[in-house]
KEKETI-651651 format. One record per residue (C-alpha): x negated, y, z negated. Coordinates in nm, 4 decimals. Each point is the difference from the previous one (the first is absolute). Layout:
N
        xx        yy        zz
         X         Y         Z
...
This chain:
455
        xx        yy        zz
  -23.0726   -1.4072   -2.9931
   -0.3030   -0.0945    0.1018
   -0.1005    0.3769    0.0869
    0.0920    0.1262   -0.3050
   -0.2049   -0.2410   -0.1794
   -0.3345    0.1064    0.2350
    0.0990    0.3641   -0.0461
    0.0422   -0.0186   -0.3710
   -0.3242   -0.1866   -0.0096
   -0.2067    0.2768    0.1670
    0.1560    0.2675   -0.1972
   -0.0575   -0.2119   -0.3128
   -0.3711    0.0177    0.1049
   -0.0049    0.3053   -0.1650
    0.0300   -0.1640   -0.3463
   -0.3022   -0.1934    0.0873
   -0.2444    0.3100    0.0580
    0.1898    0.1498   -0.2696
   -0.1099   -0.3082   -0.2809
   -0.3688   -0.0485    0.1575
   -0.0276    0.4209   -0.0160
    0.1082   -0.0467   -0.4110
   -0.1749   -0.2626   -0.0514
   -0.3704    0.0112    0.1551
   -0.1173    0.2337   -0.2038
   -0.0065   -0.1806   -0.2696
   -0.2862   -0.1973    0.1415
   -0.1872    0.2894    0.0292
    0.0917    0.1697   -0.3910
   -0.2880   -0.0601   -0.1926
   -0.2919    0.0357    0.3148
    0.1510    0.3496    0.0590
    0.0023    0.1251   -0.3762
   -0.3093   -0.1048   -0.0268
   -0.1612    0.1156    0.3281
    0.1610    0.3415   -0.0330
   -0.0304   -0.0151   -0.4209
    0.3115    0.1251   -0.0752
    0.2108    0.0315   -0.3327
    0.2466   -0.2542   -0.0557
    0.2566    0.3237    0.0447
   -0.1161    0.1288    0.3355
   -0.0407   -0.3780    0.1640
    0.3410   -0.0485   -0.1556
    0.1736    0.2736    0.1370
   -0.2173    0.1160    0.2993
   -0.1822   -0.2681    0.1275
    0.2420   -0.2769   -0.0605
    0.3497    0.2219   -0.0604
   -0.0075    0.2166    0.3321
    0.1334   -0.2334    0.1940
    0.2864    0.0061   -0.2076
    0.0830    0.2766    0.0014
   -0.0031    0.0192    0.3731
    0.2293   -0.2776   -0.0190
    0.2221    0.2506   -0.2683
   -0.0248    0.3032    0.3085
    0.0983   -0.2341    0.2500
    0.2996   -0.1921   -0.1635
    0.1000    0.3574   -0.1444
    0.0002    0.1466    0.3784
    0.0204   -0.3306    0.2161
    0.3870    0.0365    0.0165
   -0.0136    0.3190    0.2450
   -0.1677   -0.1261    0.2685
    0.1946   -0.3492   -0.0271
    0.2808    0.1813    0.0665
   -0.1181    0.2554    0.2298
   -0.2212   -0.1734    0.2155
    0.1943   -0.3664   -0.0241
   -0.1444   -0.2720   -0.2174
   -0.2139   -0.1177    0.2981
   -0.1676    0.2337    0.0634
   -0.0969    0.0274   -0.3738
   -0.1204   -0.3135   -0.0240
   -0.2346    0.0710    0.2787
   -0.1652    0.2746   -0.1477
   -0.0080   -0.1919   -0.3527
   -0.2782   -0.2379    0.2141
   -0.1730    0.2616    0.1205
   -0.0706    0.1520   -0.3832
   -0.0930   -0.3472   -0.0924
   -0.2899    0.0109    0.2589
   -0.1230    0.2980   -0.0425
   -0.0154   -0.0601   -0.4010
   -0.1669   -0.3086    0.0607
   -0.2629    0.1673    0.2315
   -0.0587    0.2637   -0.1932
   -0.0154   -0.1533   -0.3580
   -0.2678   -0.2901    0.1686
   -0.2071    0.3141    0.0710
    0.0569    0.2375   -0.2237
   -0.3515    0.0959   -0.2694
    0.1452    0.1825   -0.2767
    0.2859   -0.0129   -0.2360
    0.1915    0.2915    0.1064
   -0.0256   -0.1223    0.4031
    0.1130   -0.3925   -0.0759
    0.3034    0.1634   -0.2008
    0.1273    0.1878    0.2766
    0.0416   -0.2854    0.2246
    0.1399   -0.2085   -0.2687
    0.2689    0.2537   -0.0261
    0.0489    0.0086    0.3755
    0.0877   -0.3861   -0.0211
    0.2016    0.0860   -0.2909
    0.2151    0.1865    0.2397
    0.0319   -0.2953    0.1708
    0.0820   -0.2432   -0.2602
    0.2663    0.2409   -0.1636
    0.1622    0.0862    0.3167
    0.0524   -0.3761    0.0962
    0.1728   -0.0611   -0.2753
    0.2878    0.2288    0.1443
   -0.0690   -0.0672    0.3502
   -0.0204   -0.4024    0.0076
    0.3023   -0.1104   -0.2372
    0.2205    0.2235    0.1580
   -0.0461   -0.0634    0.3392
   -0.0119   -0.3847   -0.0429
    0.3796    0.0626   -0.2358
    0.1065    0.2013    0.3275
   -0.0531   -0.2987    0.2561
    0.0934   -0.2923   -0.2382
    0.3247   -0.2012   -0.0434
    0.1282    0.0321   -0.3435
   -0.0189   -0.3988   -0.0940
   -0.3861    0.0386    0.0813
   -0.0724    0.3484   -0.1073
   -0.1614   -0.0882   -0.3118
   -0.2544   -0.2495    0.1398
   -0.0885    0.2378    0.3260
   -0.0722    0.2578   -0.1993
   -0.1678   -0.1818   -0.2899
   -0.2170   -0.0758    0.3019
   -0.1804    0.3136   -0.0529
   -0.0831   -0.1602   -0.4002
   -0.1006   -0.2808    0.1402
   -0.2770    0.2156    0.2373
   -0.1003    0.2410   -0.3054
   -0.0993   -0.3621   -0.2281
   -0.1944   -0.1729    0.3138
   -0.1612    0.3443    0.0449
   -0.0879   -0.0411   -0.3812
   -0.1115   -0.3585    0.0444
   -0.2015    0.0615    0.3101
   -0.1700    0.3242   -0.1989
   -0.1118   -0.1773   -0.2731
   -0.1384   -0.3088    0.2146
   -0.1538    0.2511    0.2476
   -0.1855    0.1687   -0.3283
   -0.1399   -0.3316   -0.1286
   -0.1903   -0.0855    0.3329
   -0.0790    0.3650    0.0908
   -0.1467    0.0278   -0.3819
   -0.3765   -0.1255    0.0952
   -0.0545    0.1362    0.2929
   -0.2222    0.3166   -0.1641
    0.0108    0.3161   -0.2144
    0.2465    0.1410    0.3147
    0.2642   -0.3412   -0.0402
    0.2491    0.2804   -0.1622
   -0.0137    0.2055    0.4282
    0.1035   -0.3160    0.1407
    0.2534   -0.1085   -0.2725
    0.1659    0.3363    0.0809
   -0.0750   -0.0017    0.3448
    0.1209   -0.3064    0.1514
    0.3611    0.1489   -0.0707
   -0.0445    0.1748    0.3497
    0.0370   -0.2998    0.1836
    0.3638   -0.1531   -0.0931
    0.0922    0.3359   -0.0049
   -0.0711    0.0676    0.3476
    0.1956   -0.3319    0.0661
    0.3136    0.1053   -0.1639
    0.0068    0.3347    0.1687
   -0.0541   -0.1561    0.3141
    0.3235   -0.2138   -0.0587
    0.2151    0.3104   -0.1249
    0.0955    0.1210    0.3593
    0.1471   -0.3560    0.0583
    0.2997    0.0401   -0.2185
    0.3038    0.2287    0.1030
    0.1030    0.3065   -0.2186
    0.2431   -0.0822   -0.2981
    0.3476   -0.0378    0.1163
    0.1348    0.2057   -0.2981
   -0.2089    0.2437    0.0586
    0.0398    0.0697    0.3132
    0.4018   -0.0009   -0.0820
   -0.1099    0.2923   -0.2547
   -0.1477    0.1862    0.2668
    0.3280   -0.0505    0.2108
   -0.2198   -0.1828    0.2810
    0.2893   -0.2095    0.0755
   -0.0508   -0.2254    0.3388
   -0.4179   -0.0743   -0.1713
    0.1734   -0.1235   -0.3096
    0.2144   -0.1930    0.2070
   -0.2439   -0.1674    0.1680
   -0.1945   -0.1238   -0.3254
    0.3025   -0.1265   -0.1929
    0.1274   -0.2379    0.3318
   -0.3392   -0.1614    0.0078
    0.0098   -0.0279   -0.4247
    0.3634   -0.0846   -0.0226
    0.2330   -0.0417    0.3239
    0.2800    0.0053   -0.2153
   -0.1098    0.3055   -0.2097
    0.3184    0.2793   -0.0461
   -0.1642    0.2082    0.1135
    0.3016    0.2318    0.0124
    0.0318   -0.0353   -0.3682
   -0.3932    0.1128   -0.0602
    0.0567    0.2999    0.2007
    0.3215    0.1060   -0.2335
   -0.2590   -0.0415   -0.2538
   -0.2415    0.2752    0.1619
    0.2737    0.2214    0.0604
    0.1226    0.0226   -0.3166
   -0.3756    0.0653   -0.1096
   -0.0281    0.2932    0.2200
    0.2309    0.1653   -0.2065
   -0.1806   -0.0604   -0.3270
   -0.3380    0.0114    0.1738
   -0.0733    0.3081   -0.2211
    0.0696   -0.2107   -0.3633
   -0.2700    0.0323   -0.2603
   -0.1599   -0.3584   -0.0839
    0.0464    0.1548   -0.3507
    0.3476    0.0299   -0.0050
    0.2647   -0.1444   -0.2433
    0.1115   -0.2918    0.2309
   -0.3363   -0.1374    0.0350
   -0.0572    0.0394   -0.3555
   -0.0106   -0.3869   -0.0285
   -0.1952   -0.0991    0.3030
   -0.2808    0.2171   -0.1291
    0.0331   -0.1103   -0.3419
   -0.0670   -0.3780    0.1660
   -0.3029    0.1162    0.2062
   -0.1362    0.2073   -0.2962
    0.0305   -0.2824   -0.2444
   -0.1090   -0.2934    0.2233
   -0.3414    0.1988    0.0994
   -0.0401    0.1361   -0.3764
   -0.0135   -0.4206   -0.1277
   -0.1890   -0.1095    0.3183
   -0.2891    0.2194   -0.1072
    0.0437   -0.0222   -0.3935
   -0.0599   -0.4002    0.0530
   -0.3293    0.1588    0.0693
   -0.0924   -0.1991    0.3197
   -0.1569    0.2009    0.1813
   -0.2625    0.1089   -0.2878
   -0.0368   -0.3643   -0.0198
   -0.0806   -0.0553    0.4271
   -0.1836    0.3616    0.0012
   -0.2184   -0.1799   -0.2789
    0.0308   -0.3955   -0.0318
   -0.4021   -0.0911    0.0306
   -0.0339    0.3199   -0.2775
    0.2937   -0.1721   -0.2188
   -0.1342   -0.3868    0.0536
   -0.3689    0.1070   -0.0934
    0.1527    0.2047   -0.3276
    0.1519   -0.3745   -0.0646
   -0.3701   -0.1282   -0.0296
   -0.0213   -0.1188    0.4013
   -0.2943    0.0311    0.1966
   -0.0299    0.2074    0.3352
    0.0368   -0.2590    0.2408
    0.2832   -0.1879   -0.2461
    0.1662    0.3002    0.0024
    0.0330    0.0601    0.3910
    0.1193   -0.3760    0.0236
    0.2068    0.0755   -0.2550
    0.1097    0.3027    0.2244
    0.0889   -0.2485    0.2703
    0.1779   -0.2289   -0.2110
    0.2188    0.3043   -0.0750
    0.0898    0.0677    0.4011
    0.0365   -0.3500    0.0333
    0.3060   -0.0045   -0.2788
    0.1447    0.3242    0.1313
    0.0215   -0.1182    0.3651
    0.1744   -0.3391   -0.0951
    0.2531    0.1298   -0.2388
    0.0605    0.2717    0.1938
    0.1117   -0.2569    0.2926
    0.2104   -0.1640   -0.2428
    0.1671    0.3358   -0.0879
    0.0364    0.1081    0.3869
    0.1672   -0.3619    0.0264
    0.2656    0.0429   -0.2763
    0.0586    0.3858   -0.0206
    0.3147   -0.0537    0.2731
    0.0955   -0.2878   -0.1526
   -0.0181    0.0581   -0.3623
    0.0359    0.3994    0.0633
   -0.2218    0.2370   -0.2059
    0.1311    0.0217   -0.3845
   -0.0583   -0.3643   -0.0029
   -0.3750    0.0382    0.0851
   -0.0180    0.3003   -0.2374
    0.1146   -0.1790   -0.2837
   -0.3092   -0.2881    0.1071
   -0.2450    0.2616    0.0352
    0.0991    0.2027   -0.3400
   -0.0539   -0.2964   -0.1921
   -0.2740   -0.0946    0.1564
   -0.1640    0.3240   -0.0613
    0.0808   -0.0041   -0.3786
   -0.1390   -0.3514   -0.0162
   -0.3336    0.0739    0.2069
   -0.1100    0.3113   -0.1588
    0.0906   -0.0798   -0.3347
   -0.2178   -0.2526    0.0098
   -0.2899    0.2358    0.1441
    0.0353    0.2272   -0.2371
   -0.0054   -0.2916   -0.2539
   -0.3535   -0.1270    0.1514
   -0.1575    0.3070   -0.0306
    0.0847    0.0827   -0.3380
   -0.1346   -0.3478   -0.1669
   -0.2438   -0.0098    0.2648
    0.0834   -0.3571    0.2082
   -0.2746   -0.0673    0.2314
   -0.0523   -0.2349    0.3077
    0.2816    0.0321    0.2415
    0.2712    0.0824   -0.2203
    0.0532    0.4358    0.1229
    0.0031   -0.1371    0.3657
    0.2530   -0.2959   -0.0613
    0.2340    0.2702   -0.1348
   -0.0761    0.1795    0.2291
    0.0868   -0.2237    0.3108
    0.3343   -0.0165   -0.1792
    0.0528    0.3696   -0.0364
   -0.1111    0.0333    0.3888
    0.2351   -0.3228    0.0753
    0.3065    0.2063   -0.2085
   -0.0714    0.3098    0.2064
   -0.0236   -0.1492    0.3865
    0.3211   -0.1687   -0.1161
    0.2018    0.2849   -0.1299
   -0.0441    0.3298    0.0266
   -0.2877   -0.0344    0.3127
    0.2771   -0.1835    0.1934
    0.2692    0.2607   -0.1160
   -0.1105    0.3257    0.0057
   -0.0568    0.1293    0.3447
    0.3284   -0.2255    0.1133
    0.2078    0.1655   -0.2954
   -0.1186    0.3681    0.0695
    0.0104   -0.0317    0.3484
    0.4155   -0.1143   -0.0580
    0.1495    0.2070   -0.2253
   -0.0071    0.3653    0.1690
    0.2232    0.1170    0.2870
   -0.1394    0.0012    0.3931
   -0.0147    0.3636   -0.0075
   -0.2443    0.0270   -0.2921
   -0.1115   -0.3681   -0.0247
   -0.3406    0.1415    0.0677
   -0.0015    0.2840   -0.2433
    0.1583   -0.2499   -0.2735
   -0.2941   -0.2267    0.0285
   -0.2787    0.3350    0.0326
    0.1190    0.0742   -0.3893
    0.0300   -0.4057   -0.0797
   -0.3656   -0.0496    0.1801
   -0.1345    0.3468   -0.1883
    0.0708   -0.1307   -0.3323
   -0.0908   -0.3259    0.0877
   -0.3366    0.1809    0.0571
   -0.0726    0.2574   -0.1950
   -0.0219   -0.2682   -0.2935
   -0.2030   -0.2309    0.2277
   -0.1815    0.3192    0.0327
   -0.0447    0.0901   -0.4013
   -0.0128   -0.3520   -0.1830
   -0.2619   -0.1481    0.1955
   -0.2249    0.2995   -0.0084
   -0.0063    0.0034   -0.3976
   -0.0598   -0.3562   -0.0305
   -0.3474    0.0534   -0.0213
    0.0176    0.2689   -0.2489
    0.3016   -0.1993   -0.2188
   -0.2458   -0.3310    0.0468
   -0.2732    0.1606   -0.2282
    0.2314    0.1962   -0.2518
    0.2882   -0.1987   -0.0937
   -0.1272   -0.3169    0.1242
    0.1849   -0.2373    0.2892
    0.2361   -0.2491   -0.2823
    0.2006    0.3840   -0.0669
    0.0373    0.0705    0.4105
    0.0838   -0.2927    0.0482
    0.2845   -0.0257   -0.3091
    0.1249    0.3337    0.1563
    0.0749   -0.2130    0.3201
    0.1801   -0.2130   -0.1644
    0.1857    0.2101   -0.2191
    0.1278    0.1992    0.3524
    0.0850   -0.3598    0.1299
    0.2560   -0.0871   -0.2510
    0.1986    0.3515    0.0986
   -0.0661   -0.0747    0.3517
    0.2028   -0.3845   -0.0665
    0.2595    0.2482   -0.1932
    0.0352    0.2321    0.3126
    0.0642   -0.3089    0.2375
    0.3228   -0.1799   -0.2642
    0.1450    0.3386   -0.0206
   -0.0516    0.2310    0.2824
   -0.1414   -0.1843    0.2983
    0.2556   -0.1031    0.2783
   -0.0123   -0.2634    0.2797
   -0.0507    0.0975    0.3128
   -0.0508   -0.3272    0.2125
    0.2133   -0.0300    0.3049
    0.1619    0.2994    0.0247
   -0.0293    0.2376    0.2739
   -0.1442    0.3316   -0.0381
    0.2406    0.2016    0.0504
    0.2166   -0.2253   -0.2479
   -0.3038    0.0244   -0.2491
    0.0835    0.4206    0.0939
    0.3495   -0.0341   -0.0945
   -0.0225   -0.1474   -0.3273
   -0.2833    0.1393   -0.1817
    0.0770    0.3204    0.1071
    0.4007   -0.0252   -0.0790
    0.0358    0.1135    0.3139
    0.3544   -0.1834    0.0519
    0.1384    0.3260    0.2493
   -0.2130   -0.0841    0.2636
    0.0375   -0.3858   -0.0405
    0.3382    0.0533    0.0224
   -0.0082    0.2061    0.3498
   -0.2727   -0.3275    0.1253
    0.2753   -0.2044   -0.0977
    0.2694    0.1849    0.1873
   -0.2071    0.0384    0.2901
   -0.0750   -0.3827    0.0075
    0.3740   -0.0644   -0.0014
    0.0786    0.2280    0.2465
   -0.2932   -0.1099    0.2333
    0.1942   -0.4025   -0.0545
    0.3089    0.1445    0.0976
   -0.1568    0.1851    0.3504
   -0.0983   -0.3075    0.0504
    0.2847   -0.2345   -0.0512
């Protein structure tokens, strides 16, 4: 067990480069409109919003080389865009050059959120799948909390603070990278790939008592679907789950709110150096609630946390939007705000790369989470980039009443459609939101027959 904790860990480190990457360039926001003097369109959607939607590219297309090239491998090359982004956006002297390389560690960060989750739900016990793999939510909020507290020091260091804000990215992703060709190849995977004896070898030093028999009935039964369209009518209501989990997680509007927290505390009437505290505070919140999520998403299982975080939401933004209409100053936005980032790390942070990365089939687990990620993404590509422009027009109280309003069908989508996936198997999880009773049927047989051989 022990192994598969240190393995999940490293893979997990992805979610780390993937919140500081996010995150850090909201240090720099305001020094590169200014130095470069662009409209509040072109820093929103260029400047600030190409990294998005490199993020949108690479969850979009992430799924074929996590299946093609093994979700190993993938995560290897998901460090290497993070370091050259970092490089290259520390360097670059002109809007046009820093946006490429933000894209390029979009790539990255969109492609990890295929890669990661399923290769730590491949290795992981079911009673402990939801933890390991929330692992990687754990990584993306320390990222986030290390980001903002590396911005704050970096801040005064001259007119170039913003090169080394991005720039010192390079080094933990060099680090993680490093660590990637430590960790053996996804057993699943390699069952997909019919690489029999390797995938052997991984599951007796996971599980000694892994059937492993069984998981290879699995495979071969896959082979003969292999050729099944994500899109078709028996994984109508897996997608549904993935679309609708990624559509709230972005309508809570949280990642407009990290893309742009010192932007939204100084709106609130809070100075620039209040504001990156403020910042801090924020990471601080996410990373402890987030740890109290990761503790009781196995134990409590995921609807349970949903329902927290719904509420929470409705709660927290309601009273944002409240503060901005009759104008509360002081610390008011960003004690709402610590409870809106507290409701998020608790529900749907913890649950959303667990819950995608559970509720598709081996044999397109990856391409299941590619369209869960790319929706998941293209929002967190468009909301964030019209904040700006929605900011000066229709003021922050309306965006942030449109949050809420999205919450309370987001609470309404967890009573009624939402199931509970905590400790089942995967290829139980397969079975039953598919309806796929024929083939548990033949596992069934085959498990009887295999107690009879051995009898």
């Amino acid at each position: 067990m022990n192994k598969i904790i240190i393995w999940s860990v490293i893979a997990a480190l992805a979610g780390f480069l993937f919140g500081f990457d996010t995150v850090v360039i909201s240090g720099a926001d305001q020094q590169l409109q200014s130095l470069w003097h662009s409209s509040d369109a072109f820093h929103g959607t260029v400047v600030m919003g190409m990294a998005l939607w490199g993020t949108v590219v690479g969850a979009i297309f992430g799924g074929i080389p996590t299946n093609s090239i093994g979700r190993k491998n993938t995560l290897l090359w998901i460090g290497v865009l993070y370091f050259i982004s970092a490089i290259g956006s520390a360097m670059a002297n002109n809007p046009y050059i820093f946006a490429l390389f933000r894209f390029i560690g979009g790539l990255g960060v969109g492609a990890s959120t295929i890669a990661a989750p399923a290769y730590v739900s491949e290795i992981a016990p079911a009673e402990k799948r939801g933890r390991l793999v929330a692992l990687y939510q754990f990584n993306i909020v320390l990222g986030i909390l290390v980001a903002f507290v590396s911005n704050y020091f970096l801040k005064d260091i001259g007119e170039n603070a913003w090169r080394w804000m991005l720039g010192i990215q390079a080094l933990p992703a060099a680090i993680y990278t490093l660590l990637m060709f430590t960790v053996p190849r996804s057993p699943r995977w390699l069952l997909s790939k019919f690489r029999h004896e390797e995938a052997r070898k991984v599951l007796t030093i996971i599980d000694p008592n892994a059937d492993i028999e069984t998981l290879m009935l699995e495979q071969n039964q896959e082979k003969d679907i292999a050729n099944e369209n994500l899109f078709s009518k028996k994984y109508r209501f897996p997608v549904l789950l993935a679309f609708l989990i990624a559509f709230f997680n972005q309508f809570s509007g949280i990642n407009a709110f990290l893309y742009y927290a010192p932007r939204i505390f100084k709106e609130a009437g809070l100075g620039d150096s209040t504001a990156l505290l403020s910042s801090i505070g924020i990471g601080i919140i996410n990373l402890v609630f987030t740890l109290i999520g990761v503790a009781l998403i196995d134990k409590f299982g995921r609807r349970l946390l949903m329902y927290i975080g719904s509420v929470g939401y409705i709660i927290s933004l309601g009273l944002v939007s409240a503060a901005f209409y009759f104008g509360w100053g002081g610390m008011a936005v960003p004690a709402f705000l610590f409870i809106f980032i507290a409701a998020h790390a608790i529900g749907q942070g913890a649950v959303i790369w667990v819950f995608i990365s559970e509720i598709f089939p081996n044999h397109i687990r990856a391409s299941g989470q590619a369209f869960g990620s790319s929706v998941h993404w293209v929002l967190a590509a468009i909301i964030p980039s019209l904040v700006p422009v929605l900011f000066t027009t229709i003021g922050p109280a309306i965006v942030f009443l449109i949050f809420t309003v999205m919450m309370v069908f987001q609470l309404l989508f967890v009573i009624f459609i939402m199931p509970e996936t905590k400790g089942k198997s995967l290829e139980e999880l397969s079975g039953e939101l598919t309806n796929n009773k024929n083939r548990q049927i033949q596992k069934n047989e085959y498990k009887k027959t295999s107690a009879l051989r051995a009898d």
